[in-house]
C-alpha positions as CSV (number, residue, x, y, z in Angstrom):
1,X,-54.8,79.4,-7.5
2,X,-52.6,82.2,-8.1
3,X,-48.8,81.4,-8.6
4,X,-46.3,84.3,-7.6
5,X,-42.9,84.9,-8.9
6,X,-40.0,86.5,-7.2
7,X,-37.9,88.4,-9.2
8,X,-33.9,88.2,-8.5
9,X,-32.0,91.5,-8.9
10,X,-28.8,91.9,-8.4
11,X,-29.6,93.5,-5.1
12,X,-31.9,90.5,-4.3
13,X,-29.1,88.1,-4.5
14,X,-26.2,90.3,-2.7
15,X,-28.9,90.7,0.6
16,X,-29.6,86.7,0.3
17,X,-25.3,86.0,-0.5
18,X,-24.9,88.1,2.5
19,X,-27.6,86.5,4.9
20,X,-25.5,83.2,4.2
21,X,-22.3,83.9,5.0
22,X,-23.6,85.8,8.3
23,X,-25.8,82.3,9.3
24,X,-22.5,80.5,7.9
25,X,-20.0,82.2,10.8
26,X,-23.1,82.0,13.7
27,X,-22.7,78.0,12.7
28,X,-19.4,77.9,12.4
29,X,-18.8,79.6,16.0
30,X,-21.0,77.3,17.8
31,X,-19.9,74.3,16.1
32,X,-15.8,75.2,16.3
33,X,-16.0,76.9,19.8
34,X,-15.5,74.0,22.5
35,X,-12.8,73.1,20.1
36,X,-10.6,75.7,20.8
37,X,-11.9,76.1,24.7
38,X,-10.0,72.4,24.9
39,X,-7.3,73.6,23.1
40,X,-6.4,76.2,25.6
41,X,-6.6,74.0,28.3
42,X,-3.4,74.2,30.5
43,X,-2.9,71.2,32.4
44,X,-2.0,71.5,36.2
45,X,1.8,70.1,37.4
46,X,1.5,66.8,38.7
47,X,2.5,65.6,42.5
48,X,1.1,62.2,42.9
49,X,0.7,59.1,40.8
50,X,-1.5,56.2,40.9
51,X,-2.8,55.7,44.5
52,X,-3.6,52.4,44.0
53,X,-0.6,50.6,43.3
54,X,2.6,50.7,46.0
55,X,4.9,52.1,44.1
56,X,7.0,55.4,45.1
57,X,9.6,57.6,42.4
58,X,12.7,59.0,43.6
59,X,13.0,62.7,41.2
60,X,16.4,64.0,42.0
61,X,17.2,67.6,40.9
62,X,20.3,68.0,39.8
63,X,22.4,71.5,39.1
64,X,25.2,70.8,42.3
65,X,26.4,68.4,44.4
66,X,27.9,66.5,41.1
67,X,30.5,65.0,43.7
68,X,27.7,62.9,45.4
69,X,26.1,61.6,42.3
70,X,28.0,58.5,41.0
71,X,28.1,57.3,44.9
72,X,24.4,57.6,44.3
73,X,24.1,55.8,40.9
74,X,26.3,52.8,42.7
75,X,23.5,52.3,45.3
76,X,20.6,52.5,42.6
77,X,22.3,49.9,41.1
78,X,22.8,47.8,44.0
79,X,19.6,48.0,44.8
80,X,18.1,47.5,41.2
81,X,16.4,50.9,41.2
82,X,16.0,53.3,38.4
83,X,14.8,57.1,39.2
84,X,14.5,60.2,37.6
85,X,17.1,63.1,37.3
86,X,15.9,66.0,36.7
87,X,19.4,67.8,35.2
88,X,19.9,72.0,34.9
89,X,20.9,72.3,31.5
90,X,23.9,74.4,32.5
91,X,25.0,71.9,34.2
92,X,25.0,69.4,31.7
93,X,27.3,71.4,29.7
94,X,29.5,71.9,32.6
95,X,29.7,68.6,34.0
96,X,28.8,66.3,30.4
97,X,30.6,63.3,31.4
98,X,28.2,63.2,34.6
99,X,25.3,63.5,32.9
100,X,26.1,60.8,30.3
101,X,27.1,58.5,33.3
102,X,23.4,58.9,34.3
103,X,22.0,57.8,31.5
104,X,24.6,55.2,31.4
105,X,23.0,53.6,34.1
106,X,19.4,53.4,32.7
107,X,18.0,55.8,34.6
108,X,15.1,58.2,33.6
109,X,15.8,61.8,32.5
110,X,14.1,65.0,33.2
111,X,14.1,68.5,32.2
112,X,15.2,70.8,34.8
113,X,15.6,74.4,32.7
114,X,18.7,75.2,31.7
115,X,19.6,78.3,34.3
116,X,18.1,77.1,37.6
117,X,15.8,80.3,37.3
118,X,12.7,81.4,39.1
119,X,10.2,80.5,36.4
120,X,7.1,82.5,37.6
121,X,9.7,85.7,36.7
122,X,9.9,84.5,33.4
123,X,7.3,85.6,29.9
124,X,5.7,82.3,27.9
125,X,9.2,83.1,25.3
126,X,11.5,82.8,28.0
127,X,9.9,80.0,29.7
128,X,9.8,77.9,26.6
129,X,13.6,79.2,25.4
130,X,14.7,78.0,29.1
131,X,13.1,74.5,28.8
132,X,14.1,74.1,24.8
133,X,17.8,74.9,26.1
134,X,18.2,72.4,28.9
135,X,16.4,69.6,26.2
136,X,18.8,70.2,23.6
137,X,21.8,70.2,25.9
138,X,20.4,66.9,27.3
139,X,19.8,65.7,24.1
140,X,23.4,66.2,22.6
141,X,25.4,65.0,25.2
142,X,23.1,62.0,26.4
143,X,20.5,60.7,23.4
144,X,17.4,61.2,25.5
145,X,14.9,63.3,24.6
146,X,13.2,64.8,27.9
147,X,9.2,64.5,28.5
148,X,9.5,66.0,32.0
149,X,10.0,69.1,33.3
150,X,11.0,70.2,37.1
151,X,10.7,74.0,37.1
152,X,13.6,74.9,39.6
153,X,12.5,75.7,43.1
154,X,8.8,74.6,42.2
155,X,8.2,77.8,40.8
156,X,6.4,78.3,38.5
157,X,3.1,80.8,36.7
158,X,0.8,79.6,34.0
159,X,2.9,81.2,31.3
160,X,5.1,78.0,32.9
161,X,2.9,75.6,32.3
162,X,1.5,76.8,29.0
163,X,4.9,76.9,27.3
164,X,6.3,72.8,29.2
165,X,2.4,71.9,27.3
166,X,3.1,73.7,24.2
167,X,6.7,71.7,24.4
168,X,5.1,68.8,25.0
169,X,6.2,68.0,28.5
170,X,4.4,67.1,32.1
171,X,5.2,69.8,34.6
172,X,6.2,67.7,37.8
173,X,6.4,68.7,41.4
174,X,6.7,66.4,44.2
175,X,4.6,65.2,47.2
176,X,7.3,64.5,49.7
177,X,10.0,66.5,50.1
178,X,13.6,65.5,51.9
179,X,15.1,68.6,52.6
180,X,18.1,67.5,52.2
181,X,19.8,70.7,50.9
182,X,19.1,71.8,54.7
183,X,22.3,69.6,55.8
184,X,20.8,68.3,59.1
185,X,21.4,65.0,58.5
186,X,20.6,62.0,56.6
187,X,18.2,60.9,60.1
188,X,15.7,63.7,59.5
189,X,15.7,62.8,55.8
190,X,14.6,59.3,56.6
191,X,12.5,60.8,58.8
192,X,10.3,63.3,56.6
193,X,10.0,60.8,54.2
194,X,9.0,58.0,56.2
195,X,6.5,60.2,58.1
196,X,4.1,60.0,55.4
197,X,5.0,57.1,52.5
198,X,2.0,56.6,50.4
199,X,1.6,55.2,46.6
200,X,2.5,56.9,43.8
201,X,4.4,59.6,46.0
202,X,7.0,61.7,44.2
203,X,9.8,62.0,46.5
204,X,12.2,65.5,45.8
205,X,15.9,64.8,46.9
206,X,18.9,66.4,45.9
207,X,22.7,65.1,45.1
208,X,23.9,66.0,48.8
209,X,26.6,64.1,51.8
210,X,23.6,63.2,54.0
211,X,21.3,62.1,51.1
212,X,24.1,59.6,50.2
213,X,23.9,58.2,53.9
214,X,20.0,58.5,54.0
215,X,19.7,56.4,50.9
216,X,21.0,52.8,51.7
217,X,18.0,53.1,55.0
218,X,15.3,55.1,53.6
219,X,15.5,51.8,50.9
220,X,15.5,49.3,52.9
221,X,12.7,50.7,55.1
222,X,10.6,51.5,52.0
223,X,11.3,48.3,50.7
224,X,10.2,46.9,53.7
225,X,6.7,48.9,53.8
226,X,5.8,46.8,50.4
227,X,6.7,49.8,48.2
228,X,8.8,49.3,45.0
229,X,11.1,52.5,44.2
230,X,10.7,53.6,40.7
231,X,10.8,56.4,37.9
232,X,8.1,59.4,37.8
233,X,6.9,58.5,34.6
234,X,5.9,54.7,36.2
235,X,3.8,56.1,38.6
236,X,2.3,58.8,37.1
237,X,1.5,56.5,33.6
């Protein structure tokens, strides 16, 4: 039996150093790549909850109509309900005492950016810059750290929804929609939103005269469909 010997140059061993490192990156791309596929991934806004359980959330959006809110927070509170405000930053800082009146009352807070702009105009920077604003407004004047975001308008682009992920927030929309800053009165809100009640709706309303006069019915009837009246994070948990 003849035995044969390899001899290691220095050549030898650079070839066979090199061939490792090469076999090292081809593992280390097909071990690490689903990793940072997942990563990437940009969740989609949420409009619904949980279908199976009969509860509906109230989101208001808040950057006007300040005169109409504590006559709103007074029949939350008669009614034992606690929603969501989404507040514009901007007008935290104009209307502070408002906003700390809100939270006051136990309610839930959301982001709403902080200049009630068109969000699909806006580059990943600028997107997050607008929803780091509102937070730390929020933040300073009421406690609450905001998980939520509202993009103004329901606008938004992926650049959106990359930078409220990156920020650690839920982008919400809605799934019923009141109208109410149409000022046709509070009948045809009832109206929209009773046409279709279903769990785990999100229901958009706004700080307005006729919302204020929708409220005290659209409750009641709600109430009387079986559904309990809650915050977005409740029924989207």
């Amino acid at each position: 039996m003849k035995i044969y010997y390899i001899k290691f140059t220095k050549a030898l061993f650079i070839n066979l150093a090199i061939i490792c490192v090469l076999i090292g990156l081809f593992l280390s791309l097909i071990l690490y790549e689903p990793v940072a596929v997942f990563n990437t991934f940009v969740p989609s806004p949420i409009y619904k909850g949980d279908d199976s359980k009969p509860n509906i959330a109230f989101a208001c959006n808040v950057v006007w109509g300040t005169e109409y809110v504590p006559e709103m927070l007074k029949i939350f509170k008669n009614n034992s309900i606690k929603i969501t405000f989404f507040l514009g930053g901007q007008w935290v800082k104009d209307n502070p005492d408002v906003a700390k009146m809100i939270s006051s009352y136990g309610h839930e807070l959301g982001n709403h950016g902080y200049g009630h702009k068109k969000h699909s105009t806006l580059s990943l920077d600028d997107n997050k810059k607008e929803i780091l604003s509102a937070q730390r407004i929020i933040e300073k004047y009421t406690g609450h750290r905001t998980r939520l975001f509202g993009p103004p308008y329901g606008d938004f682009n992926e650049d959106t929804l990359e930078a409220a992920r990156d920020l650690g927030y839920q982008t919400v929309l809605w799934s019923i929609d009141t109208i109410d800053w149409k000022g046709d009165g509070p009948g045809n809100i009832i109206n929209r939103v009773l046409k279709n009640p279903h769990n785990g709706a999100i229901v958009l309303m706004h700080p307005t005269e006729d919302t204020v006069k929708a409220l005290p019915v659209l409750i009641q009837k709600l109430k009387e469909l079986g559904y309990s009246i809650t915050t977005v994070s409740r029924v989207i948990q």
